[in-house]
C-alpha positions, 0 to 999 in steps of 0.5 A, a space after each residue: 458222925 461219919 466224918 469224927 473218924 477221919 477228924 481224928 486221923 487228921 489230927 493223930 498225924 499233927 502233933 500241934 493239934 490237940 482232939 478233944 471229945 467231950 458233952 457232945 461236942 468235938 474241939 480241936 485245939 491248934 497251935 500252942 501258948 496265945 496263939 491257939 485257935 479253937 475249932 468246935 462243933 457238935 460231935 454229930 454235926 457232919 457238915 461242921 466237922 467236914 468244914 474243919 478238916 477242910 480248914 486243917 488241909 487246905 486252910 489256915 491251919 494246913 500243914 506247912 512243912 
């Protein structure tokens, strides 16, 4: 649970992410229309949830511009 906090601020600063908490997971929607890829785990799952913010720094999903 110690990482959902920095989940978040990773995702307020990317207007194409969409944060979603609900029935004890988290989901992060990246991009839009078909092309939107989905990343979820459970809310308290640390080790998943650092993964995903690795994957949306230095991933797939990193910031282009």
């Amino acid at each position: 649970m110690k990482q959902l906090g920095n989940l978040a601020l990773i995702c307020a600063k990317r207007p194409s992410m969409l944060l979603q908490l609900h029935d004890g997971a988290v989901s992060v929607y990246v991009g839009a229309g078909p092309d939107r890829d989905v990343l979820s785990t459970r809310w308290d799952n640390d080790a998943e949830i650092e993964r995903i913010i690795h994957e949306l720094n230095f991933g797939k999903y990193r910031n282009q511009t």
